[in-house]
BALOBA-1460 file (C-alpha; in Angstrom, 3 decimals):
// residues 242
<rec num="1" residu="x" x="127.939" y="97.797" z="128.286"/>
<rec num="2" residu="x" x="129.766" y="94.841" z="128.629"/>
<rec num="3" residu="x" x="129.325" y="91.968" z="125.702"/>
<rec num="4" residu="x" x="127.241" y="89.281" z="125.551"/>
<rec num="5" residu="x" x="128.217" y="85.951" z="126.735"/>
<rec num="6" residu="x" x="129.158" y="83.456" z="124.112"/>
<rec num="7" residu="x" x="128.901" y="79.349" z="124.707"/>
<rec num="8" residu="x" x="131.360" y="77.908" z="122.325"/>
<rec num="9" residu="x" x="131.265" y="73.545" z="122.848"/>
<rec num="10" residu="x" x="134.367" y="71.406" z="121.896"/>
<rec num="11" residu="x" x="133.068" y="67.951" z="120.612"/>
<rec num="12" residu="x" x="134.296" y="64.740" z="119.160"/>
<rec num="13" residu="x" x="135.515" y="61.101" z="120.204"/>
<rec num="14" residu="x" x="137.862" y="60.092" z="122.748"/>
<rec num="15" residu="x" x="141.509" y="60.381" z="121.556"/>
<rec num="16" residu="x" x="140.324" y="63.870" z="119.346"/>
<rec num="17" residu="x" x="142.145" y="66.238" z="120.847"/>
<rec num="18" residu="x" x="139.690" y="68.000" z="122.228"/>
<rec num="19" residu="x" x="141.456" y="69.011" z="125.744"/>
<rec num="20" residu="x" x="144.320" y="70.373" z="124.100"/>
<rec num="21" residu="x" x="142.607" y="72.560" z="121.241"/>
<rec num="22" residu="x" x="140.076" y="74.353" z="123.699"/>
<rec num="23" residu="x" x="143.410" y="75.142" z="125.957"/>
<rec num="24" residu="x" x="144.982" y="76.761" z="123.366"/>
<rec num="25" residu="x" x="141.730" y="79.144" z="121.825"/>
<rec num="26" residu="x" x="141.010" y="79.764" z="125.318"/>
<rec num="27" residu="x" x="144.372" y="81.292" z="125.271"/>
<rec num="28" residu="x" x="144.073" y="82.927" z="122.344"/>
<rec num="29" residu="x" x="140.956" y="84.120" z="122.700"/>
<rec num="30" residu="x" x="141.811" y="85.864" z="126.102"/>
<rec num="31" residu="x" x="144.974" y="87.496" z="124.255"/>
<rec num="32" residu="x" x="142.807" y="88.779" z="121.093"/>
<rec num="33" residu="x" x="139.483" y="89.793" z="122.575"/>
<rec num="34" residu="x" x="140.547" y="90.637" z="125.844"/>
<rec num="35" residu="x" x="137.669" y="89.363" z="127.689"/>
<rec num="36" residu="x" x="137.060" y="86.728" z="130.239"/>
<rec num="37" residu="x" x="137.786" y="83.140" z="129.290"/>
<rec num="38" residu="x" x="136.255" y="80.396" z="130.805"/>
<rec num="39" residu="x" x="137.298" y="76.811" z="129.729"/>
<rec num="40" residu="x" x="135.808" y="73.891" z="131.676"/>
<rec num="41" residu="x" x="134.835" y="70.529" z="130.663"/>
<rec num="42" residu="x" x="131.656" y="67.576" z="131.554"/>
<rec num="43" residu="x" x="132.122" y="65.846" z="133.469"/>
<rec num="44" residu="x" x="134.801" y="67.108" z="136.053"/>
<rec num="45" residu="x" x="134.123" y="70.583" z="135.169"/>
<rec num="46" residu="x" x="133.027" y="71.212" z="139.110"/>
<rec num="47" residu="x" x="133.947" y="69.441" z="142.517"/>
<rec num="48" residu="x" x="130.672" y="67.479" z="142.334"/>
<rec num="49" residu="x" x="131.693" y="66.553" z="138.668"/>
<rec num="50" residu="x" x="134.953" y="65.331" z="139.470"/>
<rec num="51" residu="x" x="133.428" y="62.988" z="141.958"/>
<rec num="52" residu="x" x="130.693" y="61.941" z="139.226"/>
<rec num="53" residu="x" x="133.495" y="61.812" z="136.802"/>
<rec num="54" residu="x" x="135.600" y="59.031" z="138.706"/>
<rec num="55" residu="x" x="132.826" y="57.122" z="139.740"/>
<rec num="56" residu="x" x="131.310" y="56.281" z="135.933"/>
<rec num="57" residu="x" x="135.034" y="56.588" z="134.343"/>
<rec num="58" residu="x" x="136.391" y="54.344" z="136.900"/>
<rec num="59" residu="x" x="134.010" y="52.761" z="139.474"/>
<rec num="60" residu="x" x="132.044" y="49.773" z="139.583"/>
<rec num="61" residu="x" x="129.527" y="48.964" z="136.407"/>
<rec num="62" residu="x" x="126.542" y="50.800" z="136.014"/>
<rec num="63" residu="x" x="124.097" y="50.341" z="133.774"/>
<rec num="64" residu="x" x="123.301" y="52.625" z="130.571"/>
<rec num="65" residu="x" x="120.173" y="54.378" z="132.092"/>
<rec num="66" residu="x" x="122.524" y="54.899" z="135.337"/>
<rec num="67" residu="x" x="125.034" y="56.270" z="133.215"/>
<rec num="68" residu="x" x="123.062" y="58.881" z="131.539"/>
<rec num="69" residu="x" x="121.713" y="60.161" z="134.578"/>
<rec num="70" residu="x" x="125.000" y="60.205" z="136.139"/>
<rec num="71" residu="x" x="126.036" y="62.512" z="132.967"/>
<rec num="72" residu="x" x="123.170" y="64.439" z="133.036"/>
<rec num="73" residu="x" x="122.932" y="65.351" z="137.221"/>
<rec num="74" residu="x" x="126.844" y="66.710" z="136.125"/>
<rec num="75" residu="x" x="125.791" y="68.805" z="133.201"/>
<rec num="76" residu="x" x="122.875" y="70.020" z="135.422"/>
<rec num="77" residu="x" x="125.182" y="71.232" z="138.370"/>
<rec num="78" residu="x" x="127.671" y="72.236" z="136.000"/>
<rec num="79" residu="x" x="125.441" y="74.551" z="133.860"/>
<rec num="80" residu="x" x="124.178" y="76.335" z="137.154"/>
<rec num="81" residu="x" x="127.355" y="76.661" z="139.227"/>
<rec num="82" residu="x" x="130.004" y="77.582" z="136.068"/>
<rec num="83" residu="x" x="128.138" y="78.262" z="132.770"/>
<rec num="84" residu="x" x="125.443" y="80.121" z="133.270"/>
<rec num="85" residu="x" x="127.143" y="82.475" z="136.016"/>
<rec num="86" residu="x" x="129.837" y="82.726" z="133.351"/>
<rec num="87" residu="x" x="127.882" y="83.995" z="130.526"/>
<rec num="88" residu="x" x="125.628" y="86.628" z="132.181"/>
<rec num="89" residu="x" x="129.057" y="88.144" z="133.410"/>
<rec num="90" residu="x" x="129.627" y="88.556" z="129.862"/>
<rec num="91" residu="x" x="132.216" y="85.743" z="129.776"/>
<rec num="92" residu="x" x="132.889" y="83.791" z="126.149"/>
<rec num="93" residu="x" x="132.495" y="79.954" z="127.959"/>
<rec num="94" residu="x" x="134.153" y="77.040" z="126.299"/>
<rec num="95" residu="x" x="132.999" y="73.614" z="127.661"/>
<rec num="96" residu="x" x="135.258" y="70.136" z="126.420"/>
<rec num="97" residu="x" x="132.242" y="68.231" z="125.880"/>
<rec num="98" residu="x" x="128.492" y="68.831" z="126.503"/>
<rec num="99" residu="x" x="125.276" y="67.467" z="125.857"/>
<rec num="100" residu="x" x="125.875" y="66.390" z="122.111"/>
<rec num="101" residu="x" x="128.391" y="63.723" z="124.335"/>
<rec num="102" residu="x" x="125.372" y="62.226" z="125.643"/>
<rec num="103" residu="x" x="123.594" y="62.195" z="123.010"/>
<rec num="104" residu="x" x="126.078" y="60.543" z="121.090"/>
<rec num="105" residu="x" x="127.418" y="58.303" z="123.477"/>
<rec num="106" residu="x" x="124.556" y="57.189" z="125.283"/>
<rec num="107" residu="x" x="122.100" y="58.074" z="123.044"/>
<rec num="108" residu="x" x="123.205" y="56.345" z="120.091"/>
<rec num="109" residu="x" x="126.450" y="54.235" z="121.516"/>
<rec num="110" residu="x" x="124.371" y="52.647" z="124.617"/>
<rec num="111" residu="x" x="121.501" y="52.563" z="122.376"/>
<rec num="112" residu="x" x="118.727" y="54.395" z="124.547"/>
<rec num="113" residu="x" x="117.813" y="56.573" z="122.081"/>
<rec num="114" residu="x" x="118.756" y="59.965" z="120.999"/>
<rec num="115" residu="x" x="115.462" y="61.639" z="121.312"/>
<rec num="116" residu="x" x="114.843" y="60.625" z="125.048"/>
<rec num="117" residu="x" x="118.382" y="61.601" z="126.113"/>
<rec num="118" residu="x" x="118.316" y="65.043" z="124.386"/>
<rec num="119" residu="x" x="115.277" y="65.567" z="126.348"/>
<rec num="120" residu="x" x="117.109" y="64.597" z="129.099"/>
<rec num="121" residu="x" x="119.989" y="67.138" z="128.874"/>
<rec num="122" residu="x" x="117.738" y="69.989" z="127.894"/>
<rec num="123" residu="x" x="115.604" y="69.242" z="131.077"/>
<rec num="124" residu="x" x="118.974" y="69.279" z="132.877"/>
<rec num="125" residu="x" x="120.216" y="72.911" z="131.658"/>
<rec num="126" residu="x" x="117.184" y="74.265" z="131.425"/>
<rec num="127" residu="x" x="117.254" y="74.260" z="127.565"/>
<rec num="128" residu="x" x="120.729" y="75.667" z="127.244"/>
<rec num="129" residu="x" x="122.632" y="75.538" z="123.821"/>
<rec num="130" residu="x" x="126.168" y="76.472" z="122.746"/>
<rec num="131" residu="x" x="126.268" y="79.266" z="120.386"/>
<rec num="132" residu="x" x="128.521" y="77.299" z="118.365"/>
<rec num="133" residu="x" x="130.008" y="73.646" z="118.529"/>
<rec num="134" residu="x" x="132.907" y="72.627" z="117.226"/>
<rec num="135" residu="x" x="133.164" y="68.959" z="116.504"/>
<rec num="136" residu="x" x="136.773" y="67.365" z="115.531"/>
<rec num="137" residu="x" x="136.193" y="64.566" z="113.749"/>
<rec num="138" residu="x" x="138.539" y="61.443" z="113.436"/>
<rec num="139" residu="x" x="137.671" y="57.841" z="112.443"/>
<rec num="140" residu="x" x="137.602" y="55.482" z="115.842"/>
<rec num="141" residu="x" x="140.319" y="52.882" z="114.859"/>
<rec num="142" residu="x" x="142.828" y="56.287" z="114.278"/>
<rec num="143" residu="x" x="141.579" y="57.698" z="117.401"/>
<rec num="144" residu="x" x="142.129" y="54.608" z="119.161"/>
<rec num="145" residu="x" x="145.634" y="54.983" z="117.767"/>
<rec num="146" residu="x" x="146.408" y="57.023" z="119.712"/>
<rec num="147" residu="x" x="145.317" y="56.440" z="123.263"/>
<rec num="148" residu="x" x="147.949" y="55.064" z="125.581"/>
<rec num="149" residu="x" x="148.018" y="54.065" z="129.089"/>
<rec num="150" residu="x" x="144.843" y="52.544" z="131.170"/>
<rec num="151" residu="x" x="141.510" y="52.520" z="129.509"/>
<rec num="152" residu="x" x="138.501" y="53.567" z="130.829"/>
<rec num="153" residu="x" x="135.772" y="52.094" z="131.245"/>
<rec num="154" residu="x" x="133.818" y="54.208" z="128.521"/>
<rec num="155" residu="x" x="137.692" y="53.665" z="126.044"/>
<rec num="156" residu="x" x="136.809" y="50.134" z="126.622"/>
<rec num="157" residu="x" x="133.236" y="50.288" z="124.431"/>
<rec num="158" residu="x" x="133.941" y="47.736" z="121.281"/>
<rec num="159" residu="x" x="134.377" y="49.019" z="118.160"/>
<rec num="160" residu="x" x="131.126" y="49.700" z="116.792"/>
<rec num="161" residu="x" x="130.700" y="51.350" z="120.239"/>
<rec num="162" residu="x" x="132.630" y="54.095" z="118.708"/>
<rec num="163" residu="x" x="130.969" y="53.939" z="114.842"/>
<rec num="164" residu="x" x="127.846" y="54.538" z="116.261"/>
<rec num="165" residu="x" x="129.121" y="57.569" z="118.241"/>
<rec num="166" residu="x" x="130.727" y="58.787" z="115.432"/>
<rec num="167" residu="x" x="127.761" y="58.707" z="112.729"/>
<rec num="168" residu="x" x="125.938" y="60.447" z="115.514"/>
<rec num="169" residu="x" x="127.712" y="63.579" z="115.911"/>
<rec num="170" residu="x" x="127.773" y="63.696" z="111.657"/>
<rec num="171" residu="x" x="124.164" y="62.997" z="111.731"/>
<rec num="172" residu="x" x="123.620" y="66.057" z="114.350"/>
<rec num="173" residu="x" x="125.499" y="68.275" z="112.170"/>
<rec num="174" residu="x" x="123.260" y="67.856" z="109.247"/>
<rec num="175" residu="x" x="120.378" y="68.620" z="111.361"/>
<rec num="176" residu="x" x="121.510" y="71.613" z="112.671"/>
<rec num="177" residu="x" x="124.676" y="72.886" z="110.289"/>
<rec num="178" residu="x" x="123.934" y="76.352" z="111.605"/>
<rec num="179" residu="x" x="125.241" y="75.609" z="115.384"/>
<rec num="180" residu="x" x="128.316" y="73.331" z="114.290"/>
<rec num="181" residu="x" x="131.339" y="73.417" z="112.451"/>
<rec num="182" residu="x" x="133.542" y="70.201" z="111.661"/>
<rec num="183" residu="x" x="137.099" y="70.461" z="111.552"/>
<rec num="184" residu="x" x="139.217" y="67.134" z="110.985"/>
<rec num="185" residu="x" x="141.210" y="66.004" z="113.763"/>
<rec num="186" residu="x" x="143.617" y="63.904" z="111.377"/>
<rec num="187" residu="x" x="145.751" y="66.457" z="111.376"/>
<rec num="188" residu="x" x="149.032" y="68.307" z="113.349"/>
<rec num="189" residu="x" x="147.657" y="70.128" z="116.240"/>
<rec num="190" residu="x" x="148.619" y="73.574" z="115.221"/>
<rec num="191" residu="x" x="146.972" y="73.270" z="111.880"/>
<rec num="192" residu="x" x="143.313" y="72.175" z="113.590"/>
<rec num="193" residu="x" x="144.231" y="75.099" z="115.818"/>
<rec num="194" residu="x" x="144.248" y="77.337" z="113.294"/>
<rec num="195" residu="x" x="140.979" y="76.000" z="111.602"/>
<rec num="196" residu="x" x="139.100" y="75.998" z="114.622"/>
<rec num="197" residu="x" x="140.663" y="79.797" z="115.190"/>
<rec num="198" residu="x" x="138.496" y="80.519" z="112.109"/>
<rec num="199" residu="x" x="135.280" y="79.509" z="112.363"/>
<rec num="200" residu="x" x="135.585" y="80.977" z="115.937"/>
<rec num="201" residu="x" x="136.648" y="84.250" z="114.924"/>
<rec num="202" residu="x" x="133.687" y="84.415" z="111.716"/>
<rec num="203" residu="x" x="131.414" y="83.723" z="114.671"/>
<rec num="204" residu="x" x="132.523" y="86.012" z="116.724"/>
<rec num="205" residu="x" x="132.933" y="88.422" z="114.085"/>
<rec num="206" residu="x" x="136.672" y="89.039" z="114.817"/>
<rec num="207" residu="x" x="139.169" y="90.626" z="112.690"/>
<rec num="208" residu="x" x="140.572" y="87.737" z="110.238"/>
<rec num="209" residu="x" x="144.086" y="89.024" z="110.933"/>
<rec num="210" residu="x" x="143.900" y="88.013" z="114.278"/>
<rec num="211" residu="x" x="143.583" y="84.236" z="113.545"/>
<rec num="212" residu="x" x="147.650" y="83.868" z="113.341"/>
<rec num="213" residu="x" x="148.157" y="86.421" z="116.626"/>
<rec num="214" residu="x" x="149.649" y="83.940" z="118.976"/>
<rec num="215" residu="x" x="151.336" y="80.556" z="118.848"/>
<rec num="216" residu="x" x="149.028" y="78.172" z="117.057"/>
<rec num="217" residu="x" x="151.153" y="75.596" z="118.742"/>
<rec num="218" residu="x" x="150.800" y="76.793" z="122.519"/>
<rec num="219" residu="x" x="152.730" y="75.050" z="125.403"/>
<rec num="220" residu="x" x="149.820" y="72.508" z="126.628"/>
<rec num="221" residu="x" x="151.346" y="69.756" z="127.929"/>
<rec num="222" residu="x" x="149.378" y="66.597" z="126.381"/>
<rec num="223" residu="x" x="148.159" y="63.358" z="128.418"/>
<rec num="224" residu="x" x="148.320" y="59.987" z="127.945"/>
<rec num="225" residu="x" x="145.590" y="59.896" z="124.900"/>
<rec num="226" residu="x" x="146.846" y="63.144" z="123.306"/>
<rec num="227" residu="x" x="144.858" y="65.797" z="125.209"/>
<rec num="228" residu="x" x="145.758" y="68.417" z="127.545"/>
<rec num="229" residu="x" x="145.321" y="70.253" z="130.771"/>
<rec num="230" residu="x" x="144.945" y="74.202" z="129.966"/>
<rec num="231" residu="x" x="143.473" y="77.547" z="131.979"/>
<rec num="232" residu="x" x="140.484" y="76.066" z="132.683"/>
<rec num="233" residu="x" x="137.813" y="75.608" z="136.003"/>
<rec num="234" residu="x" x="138.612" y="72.276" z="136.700"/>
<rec num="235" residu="x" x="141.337" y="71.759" z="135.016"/>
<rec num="236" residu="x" x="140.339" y="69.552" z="131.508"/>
<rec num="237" residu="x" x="142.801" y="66.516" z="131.099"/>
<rec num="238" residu="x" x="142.071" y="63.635" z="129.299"/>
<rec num="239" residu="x" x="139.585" y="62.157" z="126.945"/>
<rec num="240" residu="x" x="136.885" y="61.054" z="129.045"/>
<rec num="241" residu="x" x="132.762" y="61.149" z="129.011"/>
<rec num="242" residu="x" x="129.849" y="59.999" z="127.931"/>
């Protein structure tokens, strides 16, 4: 029989480095486990969420309300067409961003209340959860630091935008410390690498020798805020979301 599918999600704020770490697990993953690796991202993760992505990234204004729903219509297609598919084939799925984004972002950073836009997402996916998230944390003004290039129209929030995003993934964590891990994006990339490798592997219930198998480094070529593209249905670049 083949394994079980495993939902591992990648979260944190823009300019976290989120892109570029779930490239290179995916990698490693696929070259210590052997299995099928699936590495996607909300939105863009599907044809439909690319289009969804451009338009609230980089159309005309919408409202918060509009924005949520935009998010959430992604993460509904999304979870049907890639996720779902992907994890009754047995696949181990890892997803740059997912509904704790929302939540964060539009819950607490638009202000429209975490409780209703939870309710939202889990509508949306039909009550799907990762097995495990993985939230890189990094204070705003040093994640800021490192963006380069246009902004966005979600980069563009103000400041306390971003502090409000922030508390709210810490504030998730406490409430459920069994699905999440934090690991500090202030950090060099191949040292959060390596961190993340762990608290993957004691999940999955890996060999701890295995952690160091592979280049902790990788060869993921980074974008202009510090992520990057990897092996991955539709192709993750960039920072963006909720």
């Amino acid at each position: 029989m083949s394994a079980p599918g495993y939902f591992i999600a990648i979260e944190g704020g823009d300019g976290a480095g989120k892109s570029t770490q779930m490239a290179r697990l995916a990698a490693w993953l696929r070259e210590v486990t052997g299995r099928e690796v699936v590495a996607t991202r909300e939105p863009g993760g599907t044809e439909l969420g690319q289009t969804l992505r451009n338009a609230v990234m980089h159309g005309e204004h919408v409202d918060p309300r509009t924005e949520a729903l935009l998010y959430a219509t992604d993460r509904a297609h999304h979870v049907a067409s890639v996720v779902r598919p992907a994890l009754e084939r047995g696949a181990i799925v890892i997803s740059d961003r997912y509904l704790d984004s929302s939540i964060a972002y539009q819950g607490h950073g638009r202000e429209l209340g975490a409780e209703e836009v939870e309710r939202l997402s889990l509508w949306a996916t039909d009550g799907l959860l990762p097995d495990l998230t993985v939230l890189l944390d990094l204070a705003p003004d040093a994640a800021r630091a490192r963006m380069t290039g246009e902004l966005d129209r979600i980069e563009q929030a103000d400041p306390e935008f971003f502090e409000r995003t922030r508390d709210a993934y810490l504030e998730r964590v406490d409430l459920d410390p069994g699905r999440y891990v934090v690991v500090s994006a202030d950090a060099d990339i191949a040292s959060i690498q390596m961190e993340t490798r762990g608290h993957v592997a004691r999940a999955l219930e890996l060999d701890p020798d295995l952690i160091a198998r592979g280049d902790a480094d990788g060869e993921a070529d980074g974008d202009a805020d510090g992520d990057a593209s990897g092996e991955a249905h539709g192709a993750p670049h960039g920072e963006a979301e909720p």
